[in-house]
C-alpha positions, 0 to 999 in steps of 0.5 A: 454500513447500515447507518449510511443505508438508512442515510442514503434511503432517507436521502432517496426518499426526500429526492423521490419526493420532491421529483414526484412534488416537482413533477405534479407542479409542472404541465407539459406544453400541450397540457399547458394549451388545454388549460389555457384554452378552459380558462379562457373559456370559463372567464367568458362564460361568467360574470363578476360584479362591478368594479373598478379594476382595468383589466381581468387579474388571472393569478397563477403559481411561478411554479407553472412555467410553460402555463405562465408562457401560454397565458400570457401569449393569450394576454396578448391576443385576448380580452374579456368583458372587453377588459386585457388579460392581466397574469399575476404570479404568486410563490407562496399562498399567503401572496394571493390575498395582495394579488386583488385577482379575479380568477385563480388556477390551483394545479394538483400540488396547489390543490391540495390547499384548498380550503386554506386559499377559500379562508385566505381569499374570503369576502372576495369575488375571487373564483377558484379553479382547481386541477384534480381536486378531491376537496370537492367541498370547497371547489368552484370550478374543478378541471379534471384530466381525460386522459383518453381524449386529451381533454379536460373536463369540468366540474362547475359548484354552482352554490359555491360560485354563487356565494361570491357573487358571481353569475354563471352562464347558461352555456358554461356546462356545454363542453364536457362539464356538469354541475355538482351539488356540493351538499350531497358530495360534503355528506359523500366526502364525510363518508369518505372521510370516515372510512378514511380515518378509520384506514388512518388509524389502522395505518397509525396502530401499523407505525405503531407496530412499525415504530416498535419494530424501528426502535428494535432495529434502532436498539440492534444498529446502536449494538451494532454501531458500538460493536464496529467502534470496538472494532474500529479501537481494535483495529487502530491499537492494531495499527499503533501495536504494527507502528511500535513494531516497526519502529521495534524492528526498525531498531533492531534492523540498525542494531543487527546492521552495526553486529553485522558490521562489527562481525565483518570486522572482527572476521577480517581481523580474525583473518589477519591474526590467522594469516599472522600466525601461520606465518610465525608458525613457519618461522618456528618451524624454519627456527625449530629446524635450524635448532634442530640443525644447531644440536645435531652440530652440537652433539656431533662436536661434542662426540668428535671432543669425546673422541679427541680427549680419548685419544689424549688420555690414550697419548698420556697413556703411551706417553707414560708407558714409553716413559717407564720404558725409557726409564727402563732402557735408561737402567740397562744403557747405564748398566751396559754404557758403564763400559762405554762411558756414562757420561756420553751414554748418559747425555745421548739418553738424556738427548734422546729423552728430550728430543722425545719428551719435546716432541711429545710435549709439543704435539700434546700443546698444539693437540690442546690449542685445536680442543680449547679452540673448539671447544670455545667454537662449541660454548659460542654456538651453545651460547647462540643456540640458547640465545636462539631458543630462549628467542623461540621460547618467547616467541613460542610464548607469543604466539600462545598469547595470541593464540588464546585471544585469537580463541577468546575474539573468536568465542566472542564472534560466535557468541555475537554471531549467535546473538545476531542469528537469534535476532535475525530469526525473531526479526524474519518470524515478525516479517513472516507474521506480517507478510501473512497479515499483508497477504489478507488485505489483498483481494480473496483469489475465490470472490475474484475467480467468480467475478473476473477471469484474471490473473496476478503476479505478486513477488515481494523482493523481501518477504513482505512488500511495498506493491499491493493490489485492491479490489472493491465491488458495488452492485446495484440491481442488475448493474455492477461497479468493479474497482481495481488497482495497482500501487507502487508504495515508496520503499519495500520491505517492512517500511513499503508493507506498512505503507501499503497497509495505509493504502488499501486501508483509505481506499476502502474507506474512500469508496465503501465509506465516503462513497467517491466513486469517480477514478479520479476524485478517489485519487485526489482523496487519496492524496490528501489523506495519505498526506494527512495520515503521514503528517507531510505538512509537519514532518520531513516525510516523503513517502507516496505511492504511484497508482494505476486505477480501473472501474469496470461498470458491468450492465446486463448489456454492454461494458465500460472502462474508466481509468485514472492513474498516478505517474502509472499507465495501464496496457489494453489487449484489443482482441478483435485487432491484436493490438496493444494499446497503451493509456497515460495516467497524470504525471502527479504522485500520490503524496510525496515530494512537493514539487510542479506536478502537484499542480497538475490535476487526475483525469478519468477517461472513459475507454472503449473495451469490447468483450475478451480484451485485456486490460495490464495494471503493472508496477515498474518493478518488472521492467526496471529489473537489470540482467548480469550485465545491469541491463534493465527489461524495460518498458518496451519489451514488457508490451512485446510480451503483453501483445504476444499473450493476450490472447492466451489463457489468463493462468498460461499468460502470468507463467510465460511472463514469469518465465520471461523475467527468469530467463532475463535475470538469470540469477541475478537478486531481484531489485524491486517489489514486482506486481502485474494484474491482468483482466480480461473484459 
């Protein structure tokens, strides 16, 4: 910054310079006709020798314009000696000696090389006269400017004169001159000359003195100058540090979106697998229940087998007791049937026993057939039983199976969850840090407050965002350059907050730095650098950026707003009539895609603003924002707000506008980077 100080001072002074040089150079008209008519007046009062010239040479500087136009009006009408008026020019001094002239005009800047244009012009009978001249040594006629009367008055160095052998006429003298002795004033001048030089080395111990101090200053800027360069080193690792991680968390980002994907699959399958296992779990209740039916069945049959073998042993018991007894009542009918014959006793008994015995016998076979045939009723349902059991056990065995690798996807989907969870904190602590380092290239709310009352509405949509707004200040004595913008970068997010970064970063440097100050000249630069930083005529990247830009010119007496925009208009509150007004920008991006509208070119209008308007920089983030039902806030319904606030206090202004965009998205996600910049004139 202090190099392009001295620069620009260096530049001042050589412009001063030459203004002050061209301005000694020029004559007005009315000074032009003053000096013409002294000419003429000396010419005629003159005589030079003879010659063989055909006319009066009058040589005079090109530098002289309006001088050249009166000399050569008088050329016309005019003569001297009875010989015309002939005006030669010259541009340079060492011109003069070719001219063959007979009288010379130096004007004060000519005047000064004097003594040069006596040696050039020696031998001569060429009369010099001068304008102003302190070299009162060399002078022959010298016109000096009464600028009280209007007039000039003349000095007349008659040896001089007479050296060329030109005569003087009596009457030279009569309007406003006098004759100087030339001697007397080369004694004066010495004198003068000496005090001069001894105010020169005065003046040269003080550049001494000054040089010394120069070069300390020299010493402090090249300090100065390294310190920015390691500056400037440490800001560009800084960038390329920023690029590594975004590139890091770029990565990071993909890998975490495939755990995430991979998580959801897992779920979904750890979902199924549940929903599976409920299911066998019912079947092996409904299996556990019939088995449970199955072997309150069997130990039912098992009891009635238990009972039905009691009652046969019970049988066999009496079977035997009622064989004794006959055995018996077959001793004592033997005994006592001896008298009624043994023989018919014997066959009735023995009938009797049979019949008995048969019967027996017959109820005990079909008692034996009914147990058999349950009991093989009773081994079938055992067998299907077991069959049932074993199938349970195996599936019971089955469903342990899954149920342990259910356990084991499901450790591996938290430790994965955790992993993911650990990433997704390093990733949003990375975004924070960047959120804070974005937060610090927007404008210091308090250097803001002191200059403008304003107000902004900044709402990333991800933590960190692709919108920003810039402010830079210029002052110039009591006149002030104020420079505000909005920019919608492509993207949001941490891609959208590093372009962002490489925004506010080239527009400081293109109005701080390379000192373009007109609204859209700096959106052309814009342009191509961002073109050039992105690398777009190499690589495949279409990033851009869309801007809104203002420049406040504030002087102790009026206002002035100037404005430039890429595809984004700015909105001016018109206090006095409660209107508002809205201004186009060109339809060209900054960078981005190739297409017709690169062709077209940034215009900067100049806006007529009145004290307490307002002036609205926005993104298209506000009015693209959808409701419940996908319907966007639009730009219409964002200039009804803007009119129904302007003439609020700025702080009330950005609450109900806020307030405005809730009730409208009633909990709906923000789509898009929000960001609304109000001033007030």
């Amino acid at each position: 910054m202090i190099h392009n100080l001295t620069k620009h001072f260096g530049v001042l002074t050589l412009a001063l310079f030459l203004l002050v040089g061209y301005a000694q150079a020029q004559h007005t008209p009315q000074e032009a006709k003053l000096i013409v008519s002294r000419l003429y007046y000396i010419s005629t009062n003159l005589t030079w020798p003879d010659n063989a010239k055909t006319s009066f040479n009058l040589i005079v500087s090109t530098e002289d314009k309006d001088l050249v136009v009166e000399l050569s009006s008088l050329a016309r009408t005019k003569k001297i000696k009875g010989k015309p008026y002939k005006i030669l020019t010259y541009t340079g001094i060492d011109e003069i000696p070719g001219l063959n002239g007979d009288m010379i005009f130096l004007n004060k800047k000519q005047t000064k090389k004097i003594s040069q244009i006596v040696d050039l012009t020696s031998g001569s009978s060429l009369l010099i006269v001068s304008e102003n001249s302190e070299e009162k040594r060399d002078v022959m006629i010298n016109m000096i400017r009464v600028q009280t009367n209007n007039v000039y008055n003349i000095e007349v160095a008659k040896s001089n004169i007479v050296a060329r052998n030109i005569e003087i006429g009596a009457s030279l003298l009569l309007i406003g001159g006098k004759e100087i002795d030339v001697k007397e004033l080369y004694v004066e001048q010495n004198k003068i000359l000496k005090q001069e030089k001894e105010k020169v080395e005065a003046q040269r111990a003080m550049l001494a003195q000054q040089d010394s101090e120069m070069r300390e200053q020299k010493q402090k800027l090249d300090d100065l100058r390294k310190s920015i360069e390691s500056q400037r080193k440490l800001i560009e690792s800084q960038n390329s540090e920023l690029v590594q991680q975004q590139v890091s968390m770029q990565r990071q980002k993909a890998r975490l979106d495939s755990l995430m994907q991979e998580a959801i699959t897992q779920q979904t399958i750890v979902n199924q697998k549940q929903i599976e296992i409920a299911e066998k779990e019912k079947q092996v209740a409904l299996q556990q229940e019939k088995v449970d039916s199955y072997n309150a069945i069997l130990d039912k049959l098992r009891t009635e087998v238990e009972e039905h073998q009691q009652k046969i042993a019970s049988q066999k018991n009496d079977l035997t007791t009622k064989t004794a007894t006959i055995e018996s009542q077959k001793y004592i009918i033997y005994i006592v049937g001896a008298f009624l014959g043994v023989f018919v006793g014997l066959v009735f008994m023995a009938l009797w026993a049979y019949n008995t015995k048969r019967k027996a016998n017959i109820l005990l076979h079909e008692k034996n057939i009914a147990i058999s045939r349950q009991k093989e009723e009773i081994m079938q349902q055992s067998e299907e039983i077991m069959a049932q059991r074993d199938e349970l056990a195996k599936q019971n065995s089955e469903i342990h199976q899954q149920k342990e690798e259910i356990m084991s996807q499901k450790d591996e989907l938290q430790r994965q969850k955790e992993v993911v969870e650990h990433q997704n904190s390093m990733i949003t602590g990375s975004i924070r840090v960047a959120q804070t380092i974005q937060n610090a290239i927007l404008p210091s709310t308090n250097v803001m407050n002191k200059l403008f009352s304003h107000f902004s509405l900044f709402l990333p949509k991800d933590i960190v965002s692709g919108d920003f707004y810039w402010h830079t200040g210029i002052e110039e004595g009591d006149s002030r350059r104020d420079y505000i913008a909005v920019v919608d970068c492509t993207g949001h997010g941490v891609p959208g907050a590093f372009m962002s970064m490489i925004g506010s970063r080239l527009l400081n440097s293109i109005v701080n730095e390379q000192e373009i100050y007109d609204p859209a000249k700096i959106l052309d630069r814009l342009d191509k650098s961002v073109q050039k930083a992105l690398r777009q005529h190499q690589t495949e990247n279409r990033d851009g950026m869309e801007v809104c830009l203002i420049r406040i010119d504030t002087t102790p007496t009026q206002r002035s707003l100037y404005f430039s925009g890429a595809r984004r208009p700015i909105y001016l509150y018109k206090s006095e009539t409660k209107e508002l007004l809205k201004y186009v920008g060109s339809a060209r991006g900054i960078a981005g895609p190739r297409i017709k509208s690169k062709l077209l070119e940034f215009e900067t209008s100049l806006i007529d603003v009145k004290p307490n308007d307002v002036v609205y920089l926005t993104t298209d983030g506000y009015k693209d924002q959808n409701d419940m039902e996908r319907k966007r806030l639009g730009s219409q319904a964002i200039m009804r707000a803007f009119q129904s606030i302007g003439h609020m206090p700025m702080e009330t202004q950005c609450l109900k506008i806020q307030h405005m965009l809730e009730e409208h998205m009633n909990g709906v996600e923000q789509r898009d980077d929000i960001t609304i910049f109000g001033v007030r004139i």
